[in-house]
C-alpha positions, 0 to 999 in steps of 0.5 A: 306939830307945824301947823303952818306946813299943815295948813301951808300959810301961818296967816292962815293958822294966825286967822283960825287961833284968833277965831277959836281962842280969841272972839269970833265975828270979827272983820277983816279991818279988825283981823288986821289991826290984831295979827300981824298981817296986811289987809291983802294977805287977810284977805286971801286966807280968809277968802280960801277958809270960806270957799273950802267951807271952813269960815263963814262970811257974812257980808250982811252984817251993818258993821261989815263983814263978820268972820267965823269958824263954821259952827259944825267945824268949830269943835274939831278945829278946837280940838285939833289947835288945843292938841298943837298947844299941848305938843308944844307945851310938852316939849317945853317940859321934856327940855326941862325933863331934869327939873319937872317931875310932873305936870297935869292939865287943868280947866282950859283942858276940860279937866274940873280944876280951878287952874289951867296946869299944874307943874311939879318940880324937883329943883328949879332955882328962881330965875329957872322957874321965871324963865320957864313961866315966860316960855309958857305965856309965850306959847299961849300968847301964839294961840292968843290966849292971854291970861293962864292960871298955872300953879308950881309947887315943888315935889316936896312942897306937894309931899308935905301939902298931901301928908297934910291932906291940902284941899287943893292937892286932893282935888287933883289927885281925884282927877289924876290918882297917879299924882301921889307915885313918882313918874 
């Protein structure tokens, strides 16, 4: 999913990830100083966000103005970029569909898991698996969520931990029954 062609500007896409995945009630000064982008470009996102009601602006706070997601928009923007995140993640994962032979979702997904994503694989050699962790802190780092939780565990290693009825492995499996059949 392009949501800078969606949303026609990545200053504008970058202005509304900082909002729902960083902090929200921030200025402008302190929009500039993390995104890369000048005060002027800002500037004129964040002034069309407001007049189409998205963004609230108020320009009364003491310590300049405060920036954030209008409240009765915040859930279905939320929605909407998490649906981009996952887009992106799975077609991370289908260009590596020879090596991963599943993947779950976790807590940053609304799923009751002590960890963000799950990734089983059938054989990856190190320096596969460190390549492809970087790609996934990559993508999360875009939407500007730093830290991830994200277990890799090989599909033997997942056999073996289920044969051994592994805490862990059965409470992901209440949550996803299919974890025990191959895809």
């Amino acid at each position: 999913m392009n949501l800078e062609k969606l949303f026609g500007s990545k200053a504008k896409v970058d202005i509304l990830k900082y909002l729902l995945f960083r902090r929200q009630g921030v200025s402008m000064r302190a929009l500039e100083g993390e995104l890369e982008w000048t005060f002027p470009a800002i500037k004129k996102q964040v002034d069309s966000l407001e007049e189409s009601k998205v963004l609230l602006v108020n320009k009364e706070d003491s310590a300049g103005f405060s920036i954030s997601i209008a409240p009765q928009h915040y859930e279905l923007f939320k929605d909407f970029f998490f649906t981009a995140l996952k887009t992106s993640l799975i077609d991370l994962f289908d260009s590596y569909s020879i090596m991963i032979d599943r993947y779950f979702w976790g807590k940053r997904f609304g799923i009751p898991l002590d960890m963000d994503m799950i990734i089983i694989y059938k054989h990856m050699e190190k320096q596969q698996i460190d390549a492809l962790k970087q790609q996934i802190s990559d993508i999360f780092r875009d939407f500007f969520i730093e830290n991830i939780s994200i277990v890799f565990m090989s599909a033997d290693e997942r056999e073996k931990r289920y044969r051994l009825a592994d805490r862990f492995v059965l409470q992901v499996m209440r949550h996803f029954p299919d974890m025990k059949e191959k895809k």
